[in-house]
C-alpha positions as CSV (number, residue, x, y, z in Angstrom):
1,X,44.4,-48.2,-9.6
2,X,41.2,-50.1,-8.1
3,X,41.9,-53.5,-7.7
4,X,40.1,-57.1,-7.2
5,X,41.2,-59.3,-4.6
6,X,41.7,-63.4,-5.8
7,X,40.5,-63.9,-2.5
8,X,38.7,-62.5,0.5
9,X,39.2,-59.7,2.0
10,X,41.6,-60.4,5.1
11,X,42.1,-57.9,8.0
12,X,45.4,-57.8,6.6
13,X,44.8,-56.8,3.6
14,X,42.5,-54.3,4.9
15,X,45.3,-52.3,7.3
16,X,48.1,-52.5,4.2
17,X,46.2,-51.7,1.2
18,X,47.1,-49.0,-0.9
19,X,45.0,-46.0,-2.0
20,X,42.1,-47.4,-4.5
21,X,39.5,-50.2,-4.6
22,X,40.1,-53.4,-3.1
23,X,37.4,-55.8,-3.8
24,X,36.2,-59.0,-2.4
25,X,35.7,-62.0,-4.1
26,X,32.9,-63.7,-1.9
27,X,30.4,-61.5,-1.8
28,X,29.7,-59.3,-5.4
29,X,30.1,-55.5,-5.1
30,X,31.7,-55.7,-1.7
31,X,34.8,-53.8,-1.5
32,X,37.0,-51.4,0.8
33,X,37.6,-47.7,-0.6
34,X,41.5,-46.4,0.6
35,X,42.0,-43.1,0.4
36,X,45.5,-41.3,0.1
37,X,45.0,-39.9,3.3
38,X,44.9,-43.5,4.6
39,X,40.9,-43.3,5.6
40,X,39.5,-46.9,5.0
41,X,35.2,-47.3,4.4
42,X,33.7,-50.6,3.1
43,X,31.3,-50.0,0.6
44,X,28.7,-51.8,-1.6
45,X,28.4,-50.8,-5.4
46,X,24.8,-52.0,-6.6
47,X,22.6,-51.4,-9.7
48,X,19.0,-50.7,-8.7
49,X,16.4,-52.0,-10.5
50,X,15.8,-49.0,-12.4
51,X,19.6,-49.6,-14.2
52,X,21.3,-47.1,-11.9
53,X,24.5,-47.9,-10.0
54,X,24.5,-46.7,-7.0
55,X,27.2,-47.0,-3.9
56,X,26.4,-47.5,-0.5
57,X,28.5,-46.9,2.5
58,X,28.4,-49.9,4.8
59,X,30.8,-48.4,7.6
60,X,34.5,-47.9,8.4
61,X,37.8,-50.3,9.1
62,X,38.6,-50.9,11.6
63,X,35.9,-49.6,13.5
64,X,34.1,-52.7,11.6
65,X,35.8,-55.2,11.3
66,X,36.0,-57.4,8.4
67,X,33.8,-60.0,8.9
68,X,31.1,-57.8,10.2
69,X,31.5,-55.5,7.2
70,X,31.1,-58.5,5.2
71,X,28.1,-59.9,6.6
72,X,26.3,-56.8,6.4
73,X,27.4,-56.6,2.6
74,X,25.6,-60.4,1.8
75,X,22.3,-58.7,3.7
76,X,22.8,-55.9,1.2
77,X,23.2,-58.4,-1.7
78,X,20.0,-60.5,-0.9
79,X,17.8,-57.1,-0.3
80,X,19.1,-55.9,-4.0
81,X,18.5,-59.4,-5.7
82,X,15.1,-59.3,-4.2
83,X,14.5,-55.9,-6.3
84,X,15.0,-53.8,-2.8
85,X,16.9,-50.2,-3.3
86,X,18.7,-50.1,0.0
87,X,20.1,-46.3,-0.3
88,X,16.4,-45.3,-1.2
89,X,15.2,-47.1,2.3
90,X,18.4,-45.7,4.1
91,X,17.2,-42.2,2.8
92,X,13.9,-42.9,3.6
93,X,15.1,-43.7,7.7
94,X,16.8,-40.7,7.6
95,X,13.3,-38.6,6.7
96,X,11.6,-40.4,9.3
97,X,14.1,-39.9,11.5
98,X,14.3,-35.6,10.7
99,X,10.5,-36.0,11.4
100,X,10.6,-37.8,14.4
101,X,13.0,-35.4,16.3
102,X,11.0,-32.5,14.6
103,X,8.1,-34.1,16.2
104,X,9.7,-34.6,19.4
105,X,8.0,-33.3,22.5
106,X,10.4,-30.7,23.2
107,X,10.5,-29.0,19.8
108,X,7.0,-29.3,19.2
109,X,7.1,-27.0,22.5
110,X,9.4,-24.3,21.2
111,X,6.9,-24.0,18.1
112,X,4.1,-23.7,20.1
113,X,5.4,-21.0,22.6
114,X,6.4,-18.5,19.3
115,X,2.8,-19.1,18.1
116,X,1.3,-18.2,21.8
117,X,1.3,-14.6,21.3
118,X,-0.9,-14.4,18.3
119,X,-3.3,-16.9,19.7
120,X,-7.0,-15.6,20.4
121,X,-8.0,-15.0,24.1
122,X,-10.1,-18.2,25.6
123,X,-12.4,-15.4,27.2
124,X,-13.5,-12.1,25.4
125,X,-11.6,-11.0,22.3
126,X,-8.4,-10.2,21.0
127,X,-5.9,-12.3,21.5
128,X,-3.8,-13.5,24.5
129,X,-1.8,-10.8,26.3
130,X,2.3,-11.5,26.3
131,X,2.6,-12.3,30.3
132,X,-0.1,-14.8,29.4
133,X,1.5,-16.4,26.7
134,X,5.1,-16.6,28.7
135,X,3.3,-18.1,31.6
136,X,1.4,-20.6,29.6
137,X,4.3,-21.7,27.6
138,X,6.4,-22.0,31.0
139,X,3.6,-24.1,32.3
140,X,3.7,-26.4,29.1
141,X,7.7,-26.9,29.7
142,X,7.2,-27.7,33.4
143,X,4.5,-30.4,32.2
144,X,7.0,-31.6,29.7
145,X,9.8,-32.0,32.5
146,X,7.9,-33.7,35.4
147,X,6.5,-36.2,32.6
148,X,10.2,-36.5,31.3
149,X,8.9,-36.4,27.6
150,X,11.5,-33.9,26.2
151,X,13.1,-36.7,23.2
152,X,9.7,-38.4,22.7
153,X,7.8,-37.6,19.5
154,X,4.6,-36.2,20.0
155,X,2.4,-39.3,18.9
156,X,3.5,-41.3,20.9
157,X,2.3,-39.6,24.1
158,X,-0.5,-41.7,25.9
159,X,-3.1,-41.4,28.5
160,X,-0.5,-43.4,30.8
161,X,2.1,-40.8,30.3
162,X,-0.9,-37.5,31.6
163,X,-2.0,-40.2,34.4
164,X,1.4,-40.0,35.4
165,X,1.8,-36.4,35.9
166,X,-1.3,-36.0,37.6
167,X,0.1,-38.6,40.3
168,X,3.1,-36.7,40.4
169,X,1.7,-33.5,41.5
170,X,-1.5,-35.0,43.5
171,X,-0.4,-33.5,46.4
172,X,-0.8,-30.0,45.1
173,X,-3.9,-29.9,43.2
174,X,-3.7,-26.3,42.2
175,X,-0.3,-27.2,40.4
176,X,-2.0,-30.3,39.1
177,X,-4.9,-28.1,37.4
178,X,-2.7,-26.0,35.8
179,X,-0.3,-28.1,34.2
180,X,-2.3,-30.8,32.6
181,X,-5.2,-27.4,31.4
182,X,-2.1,-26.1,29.7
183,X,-0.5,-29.4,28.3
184,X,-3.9,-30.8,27.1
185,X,-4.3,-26.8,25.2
186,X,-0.3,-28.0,23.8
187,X,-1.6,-31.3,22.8
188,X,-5.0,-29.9,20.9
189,X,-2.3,-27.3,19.0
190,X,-0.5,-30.7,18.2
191,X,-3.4,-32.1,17.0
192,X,-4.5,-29.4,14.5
193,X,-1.1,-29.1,13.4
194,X,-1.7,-32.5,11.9
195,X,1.1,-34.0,14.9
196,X,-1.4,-36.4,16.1
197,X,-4.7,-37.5,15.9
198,X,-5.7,-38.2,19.5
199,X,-5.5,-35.3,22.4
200,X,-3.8,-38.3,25.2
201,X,-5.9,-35.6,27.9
202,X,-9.3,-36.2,26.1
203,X,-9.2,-39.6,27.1
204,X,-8.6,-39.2,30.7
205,X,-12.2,-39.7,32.4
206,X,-13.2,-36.7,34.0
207,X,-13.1,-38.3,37.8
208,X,-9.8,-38.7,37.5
209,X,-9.2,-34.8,36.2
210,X,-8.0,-32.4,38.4
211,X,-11.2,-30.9,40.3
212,X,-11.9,-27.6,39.6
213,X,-11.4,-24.6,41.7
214,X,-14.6,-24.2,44.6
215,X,-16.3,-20.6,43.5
216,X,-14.5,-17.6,44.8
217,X,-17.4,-16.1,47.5
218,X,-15.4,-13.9,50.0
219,X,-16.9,-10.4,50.2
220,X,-14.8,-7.7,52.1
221,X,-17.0,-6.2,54.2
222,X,-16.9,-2.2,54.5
223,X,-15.0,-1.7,57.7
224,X,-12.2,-4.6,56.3
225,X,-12.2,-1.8,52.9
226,X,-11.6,1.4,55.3
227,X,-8.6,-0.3,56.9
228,X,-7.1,-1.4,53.5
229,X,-7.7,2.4,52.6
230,X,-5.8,4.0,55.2
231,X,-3.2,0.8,55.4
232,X,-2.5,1.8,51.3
233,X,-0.5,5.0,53.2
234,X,2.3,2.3,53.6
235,X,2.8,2.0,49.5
236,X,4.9,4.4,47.8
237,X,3.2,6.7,45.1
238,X,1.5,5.9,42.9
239,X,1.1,2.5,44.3
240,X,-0.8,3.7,47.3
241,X,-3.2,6.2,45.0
242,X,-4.2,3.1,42.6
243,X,-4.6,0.6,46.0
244,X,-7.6,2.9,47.0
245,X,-8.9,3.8,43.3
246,X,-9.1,-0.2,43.0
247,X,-11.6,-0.3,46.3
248,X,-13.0,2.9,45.5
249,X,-13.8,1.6,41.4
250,X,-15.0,-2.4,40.9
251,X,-12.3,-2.4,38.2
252,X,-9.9,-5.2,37.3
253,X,-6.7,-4.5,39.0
254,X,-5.1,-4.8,35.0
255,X,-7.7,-2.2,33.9
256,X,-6.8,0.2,36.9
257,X,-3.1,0.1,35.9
258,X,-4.1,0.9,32.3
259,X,-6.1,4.0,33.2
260,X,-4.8,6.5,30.6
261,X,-5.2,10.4,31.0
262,X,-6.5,10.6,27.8
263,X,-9.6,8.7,29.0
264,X,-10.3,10.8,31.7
265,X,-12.7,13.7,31.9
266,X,-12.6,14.9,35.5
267,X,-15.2,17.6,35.0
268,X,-17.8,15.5,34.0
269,X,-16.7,12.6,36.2
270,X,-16.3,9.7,33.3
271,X,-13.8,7.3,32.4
272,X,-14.2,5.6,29.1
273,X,-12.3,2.4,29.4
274,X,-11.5,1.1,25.8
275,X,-12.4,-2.1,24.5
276,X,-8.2,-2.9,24.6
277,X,-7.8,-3.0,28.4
278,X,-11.2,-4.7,29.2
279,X,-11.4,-8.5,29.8
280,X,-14.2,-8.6,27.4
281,X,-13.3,-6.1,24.6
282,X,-16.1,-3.8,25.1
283,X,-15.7,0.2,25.6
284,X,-16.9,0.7,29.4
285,X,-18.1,3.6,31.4
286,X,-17.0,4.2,35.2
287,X,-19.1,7.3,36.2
288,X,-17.0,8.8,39.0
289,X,-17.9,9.5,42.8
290,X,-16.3,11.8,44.6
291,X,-13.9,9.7,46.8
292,X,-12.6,8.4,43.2
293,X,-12.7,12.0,41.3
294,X,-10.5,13.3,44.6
295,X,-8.0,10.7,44.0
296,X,-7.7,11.1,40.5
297,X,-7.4,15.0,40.7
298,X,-5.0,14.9,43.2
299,X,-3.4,12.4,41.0
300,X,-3.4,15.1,37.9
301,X,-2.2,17.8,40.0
302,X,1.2,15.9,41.1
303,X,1.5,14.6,37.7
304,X,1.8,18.6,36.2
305,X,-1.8,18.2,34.8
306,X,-0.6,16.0,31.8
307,X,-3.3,15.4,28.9
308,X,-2.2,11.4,27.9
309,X,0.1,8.9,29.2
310,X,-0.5,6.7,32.2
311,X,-1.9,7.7,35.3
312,X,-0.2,5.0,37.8
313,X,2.9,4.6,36.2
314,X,5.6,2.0,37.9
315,X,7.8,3.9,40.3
316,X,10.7,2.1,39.2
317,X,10.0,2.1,35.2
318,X,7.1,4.5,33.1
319,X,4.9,0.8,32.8
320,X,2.1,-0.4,34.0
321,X,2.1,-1.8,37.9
322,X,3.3,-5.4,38.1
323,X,4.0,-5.8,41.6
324,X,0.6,-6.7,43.0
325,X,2.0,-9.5,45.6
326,X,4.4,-6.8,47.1
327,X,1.6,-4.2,47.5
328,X,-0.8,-6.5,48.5
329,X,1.5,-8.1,51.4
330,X,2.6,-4.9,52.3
331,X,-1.3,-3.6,53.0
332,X,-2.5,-6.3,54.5
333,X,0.4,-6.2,56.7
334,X,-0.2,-2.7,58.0
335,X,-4.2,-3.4,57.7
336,X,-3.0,-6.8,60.1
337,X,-6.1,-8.0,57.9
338,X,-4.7,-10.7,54.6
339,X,-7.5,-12.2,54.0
340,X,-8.1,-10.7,50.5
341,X,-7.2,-10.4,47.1
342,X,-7.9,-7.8,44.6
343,X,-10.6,-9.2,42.9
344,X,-12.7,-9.3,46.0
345,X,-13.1,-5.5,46.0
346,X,-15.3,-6.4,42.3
347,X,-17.8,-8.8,44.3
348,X,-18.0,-6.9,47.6
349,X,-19.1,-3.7,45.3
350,X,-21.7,-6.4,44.0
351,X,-22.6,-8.2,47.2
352,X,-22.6,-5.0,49.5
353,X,-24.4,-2.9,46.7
354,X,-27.4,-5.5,46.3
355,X,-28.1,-5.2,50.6
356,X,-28.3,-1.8,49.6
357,X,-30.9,-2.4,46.9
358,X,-28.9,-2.0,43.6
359,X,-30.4,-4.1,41.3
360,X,-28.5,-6.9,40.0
361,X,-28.2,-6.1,36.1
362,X,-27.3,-2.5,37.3
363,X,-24.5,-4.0,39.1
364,X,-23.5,-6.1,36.0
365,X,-23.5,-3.3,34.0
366,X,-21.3,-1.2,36.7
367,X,-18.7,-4.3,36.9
368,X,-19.0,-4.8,32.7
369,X,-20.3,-7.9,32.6
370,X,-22.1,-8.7,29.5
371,X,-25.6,-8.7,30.1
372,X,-26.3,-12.2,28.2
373,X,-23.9,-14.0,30.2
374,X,-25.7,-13.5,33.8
375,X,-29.6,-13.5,31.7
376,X,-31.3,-16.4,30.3
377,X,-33.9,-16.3,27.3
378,X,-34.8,-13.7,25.2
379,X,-34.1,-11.5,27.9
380,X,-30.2,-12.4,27.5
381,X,-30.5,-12.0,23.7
382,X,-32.6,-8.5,23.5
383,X,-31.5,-6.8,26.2
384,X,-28.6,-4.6,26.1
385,X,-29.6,-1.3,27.9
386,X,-26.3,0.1,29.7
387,X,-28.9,2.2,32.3
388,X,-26.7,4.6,32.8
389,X,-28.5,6.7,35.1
390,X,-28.9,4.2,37.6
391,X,-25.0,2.7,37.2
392,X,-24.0,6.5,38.2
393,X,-26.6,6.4,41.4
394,X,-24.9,2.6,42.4
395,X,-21.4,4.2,42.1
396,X,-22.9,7.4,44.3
397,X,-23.7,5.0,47.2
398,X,-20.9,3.2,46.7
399,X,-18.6,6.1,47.3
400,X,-21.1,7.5,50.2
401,X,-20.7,4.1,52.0
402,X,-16.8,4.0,51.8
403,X,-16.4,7.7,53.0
404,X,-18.7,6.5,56.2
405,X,-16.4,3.6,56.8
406,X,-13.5,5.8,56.0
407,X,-14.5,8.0,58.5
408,X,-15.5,5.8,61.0
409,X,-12.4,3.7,60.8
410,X,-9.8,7.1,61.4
411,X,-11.7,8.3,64.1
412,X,-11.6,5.0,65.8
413,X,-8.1,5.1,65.2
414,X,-7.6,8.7,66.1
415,X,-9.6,7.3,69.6
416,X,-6.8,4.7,70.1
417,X,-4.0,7.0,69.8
418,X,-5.3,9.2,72.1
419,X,-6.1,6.6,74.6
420,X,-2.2,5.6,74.1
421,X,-1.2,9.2,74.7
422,X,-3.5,9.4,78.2
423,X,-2.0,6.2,79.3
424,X,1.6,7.7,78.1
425,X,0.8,10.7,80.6
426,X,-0.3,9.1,84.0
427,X,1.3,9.5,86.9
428,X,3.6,6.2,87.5
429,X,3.3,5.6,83.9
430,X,7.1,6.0,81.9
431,X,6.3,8.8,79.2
432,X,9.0,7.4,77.2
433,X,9.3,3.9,75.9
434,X,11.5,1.2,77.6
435,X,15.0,1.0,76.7
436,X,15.4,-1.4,73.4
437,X,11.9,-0.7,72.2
438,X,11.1,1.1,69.3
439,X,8.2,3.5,69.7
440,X,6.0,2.9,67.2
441,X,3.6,5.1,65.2
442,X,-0.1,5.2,66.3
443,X,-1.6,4.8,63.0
444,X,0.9,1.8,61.9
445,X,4.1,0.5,61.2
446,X,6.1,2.7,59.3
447,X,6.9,1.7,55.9
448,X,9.9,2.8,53.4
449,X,7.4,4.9,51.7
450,X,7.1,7.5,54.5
451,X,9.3,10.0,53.2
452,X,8.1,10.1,49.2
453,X,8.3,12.8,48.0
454,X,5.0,13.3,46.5
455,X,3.2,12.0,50.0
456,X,0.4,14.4,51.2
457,X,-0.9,15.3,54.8
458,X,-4.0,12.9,55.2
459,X,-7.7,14.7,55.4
460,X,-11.2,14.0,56.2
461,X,-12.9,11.5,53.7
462,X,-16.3,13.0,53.0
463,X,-15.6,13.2,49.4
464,X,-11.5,13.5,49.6
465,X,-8.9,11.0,50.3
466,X,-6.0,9.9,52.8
467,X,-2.5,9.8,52.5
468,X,-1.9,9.4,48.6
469,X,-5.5,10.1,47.8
């Protein structure tokens, strides 16, 4: 049966009571709760001022001890006479509490990466692609760990917090730019998601931002191209085919891995790239020369003539080519030439096509650029002619000028090698190479992809390829 104590609770009392109520006498609805399984809580019974009793659990004996128990009982008192509810407030901490960790930094993070994927693309249409959002939402979580922010709720990020990570990483500015472009796109998602009201990266002035990037302007010039085209021989197939279609095309290297057979028409020399493969979500044209029809039949032909499917399919998996830093280390290995990457083979097309008096909205049209973004005025607004006619006499010289280098390049090579074999057969000179020397190949290294099967004898470039091509 619950009981009342005559006097105050006493530590004794506490450790021997039996099962039930014991209550205090010094302070009014403080008591200790026994239960027959020995557990001991203090508690505080109350009526609210809305007539309701209510019981609030203060803590446990003898983790709290009696005195402590008891002066947190006479707070409890005061706060009720004063008309205070204190279970309503303790429920009401508990809510802030379940909103501040949902807030927090680090979950806030998780939310954002699942709603990545859906998000619409920062340039052209359609929305962002899946490597994107993974790399993006990777980049977010790196930002989150260098600033240590994981437990903090979102609000109370500050300007202070950003200036920090940019000091962390100010030796590598690269690193820099990317992390506080993709925590200040986390903190805008915050923002609209009603988390906080002030982007902390808005209010970082702009001289202390990371700089941006200087304008990519290296041009690969023609002869550079031919040894990249006969350095691709190194790559297994179809690696090495869709090296050279990239140099012989101004195609994004992402589009080029997407080239489908169904989009294809070899006899009339046209690939219709749709609007889901191009950065800006508009259907393109490629009118193809012969260097790139050669490769591309050759292509058809090994493949059993198929009707759909990819053309360049991963040698290790039927997906699209991922492994551009291993090709392109292994060609400009081979080429001994690195300084490139595959975006340069767009703006030498452009550069080395206007020496050659292409016209500079031709070329635009060639690389799908949209016309109002490189013209100003009404010009930019009213003109959308594709010129068709003069895109497929671009992509003619094009093709004309990398067969020449082509050519050029094996024959000087072909000159070397039999230089090589001269010197090889002079009198005094050993026809056989010293002892612990590999003899080496005359057009290269040799590379892993040598002996694949589908690797062809290597011909004349007026119009067909080498190697793979």
């Amino acid at each position: 049966m619950p009981k009342r104590s005559e006097a105050n609770i006493t530590s004794r009392a506490a450790e021997t009571s039996e099962p039930g109520l014991l209550w205090d006498r010094e302070v009014p609805g403080f008591g200790l709760r026994v239960t027959p399984g020995g557990a001991r809580t203090w508690v505080f019974k109350y009526r609210a001022m809305d007539g309701r009793q209510h019981w609030h659990r203060i803590g446990t004996f003898p983790a709290l001890a009696v005195d402590e128990a008891r002066k947190l009982a006479r707070r409890l008192r005061t706060e009720v006479d004063a008309g205070k509810d204190p279970s309503k407030d303790r429920e009401a901490d508990r809510e802030a509490a379940r909103a501040a960790r949902a807030a927090a930094v680090e979950k806030l993070a998780e939310s954002y990466a699942k709603a990545l994927p859906g998000r619409p693309s920062l340039r052209g249409s359609g929305a962002i692609s899946a490597e994107h959002a993974a790399a993006e939402a990777a980049a977010v979580r790196n930002a989150i760990a260098r600033m240590k922010l994981a437990e903090r709720p979102v609000a109370e990020i500050t300007a202070a917090d950003v200036l920090g990570l940019l000091h962390l990483e100010a030796a590598r500015p690269a690193t820099a730019r990317l992390l506080f472009g993709a925590f200040g796109r986390f903190m805008e998602w915050c923002r609209d998601a009603g988390h906080l009201t002030i982007n902390p990266c808005d209010a970082i002035p702009r001289a202390k931002r990371p700089k941006p990037p200087a304008a990519r302007r290296r041009v690969v010039a023609l002869p550079d191209l031919a040894r990249l085209w006969i350095a691709a021989d190194v790559l297994p197939a179809p690696l090495g085919e869709l090296a050279r279609l990239l140099i012989a095309l101004p195609v994004r290297r992402g589009e080029g891995a997407r080239l489908a057979w169904e989009d294809i028409d070899l006899r009339a020399g046209v690939w219709t790239l749709p609007g889901t493969i191009t950065k800006n979500g508009d259907p393109h044209r490629i009118a193809l020369h012969p260097l790139a029809r050669t490769i591309l039949r050759q292509r058809h032909r090994a493949m059993g003539k198929p009707t759909s499917g990819l053309a360049f399919p991963s040698p290790r998996a039927d997906k699209e080519v991922a492994a551009w830093t291993g090709m392109k280390a292994e060609m400009g290995g081979a080429a001994r030439f690195r300084a490139w990457t595959w975006h340069d083979f767009r703006r030498s097309f452009a550069s080395i096509m206007a020496e050659r008096r292409v016209a500079e909205p031709v070329a635009d049209a060639v690389l799908n650029h949209r016309q109002s973004g490189t013209r100003g005025g009404v010009l930019g607004v009213y003109q959308h002619a594709q010129r068709w006619p003069e895109q497929k006499d671009a992509l003619e010289k094009w093709g004309r000028a990398l067969a020449e280098a082509i050519k050029a390049a094996e024959q000087k090579q072909s000159g070397a090698t039999g230089r090589r074999a001269a010197a090889a057969t002079t009198p005094g000179t050993p026809s056989a190479p010293s002892p612990g020397k590999a003899k080496r190949s005359p057009s290269g290294p040799k590379s892993r992809g040598d002996h694949h099967p589908s690797r062809r004898t290597r011909s004349a470039p007026g119009g067909a390829t080498t190697g793979h091509g």
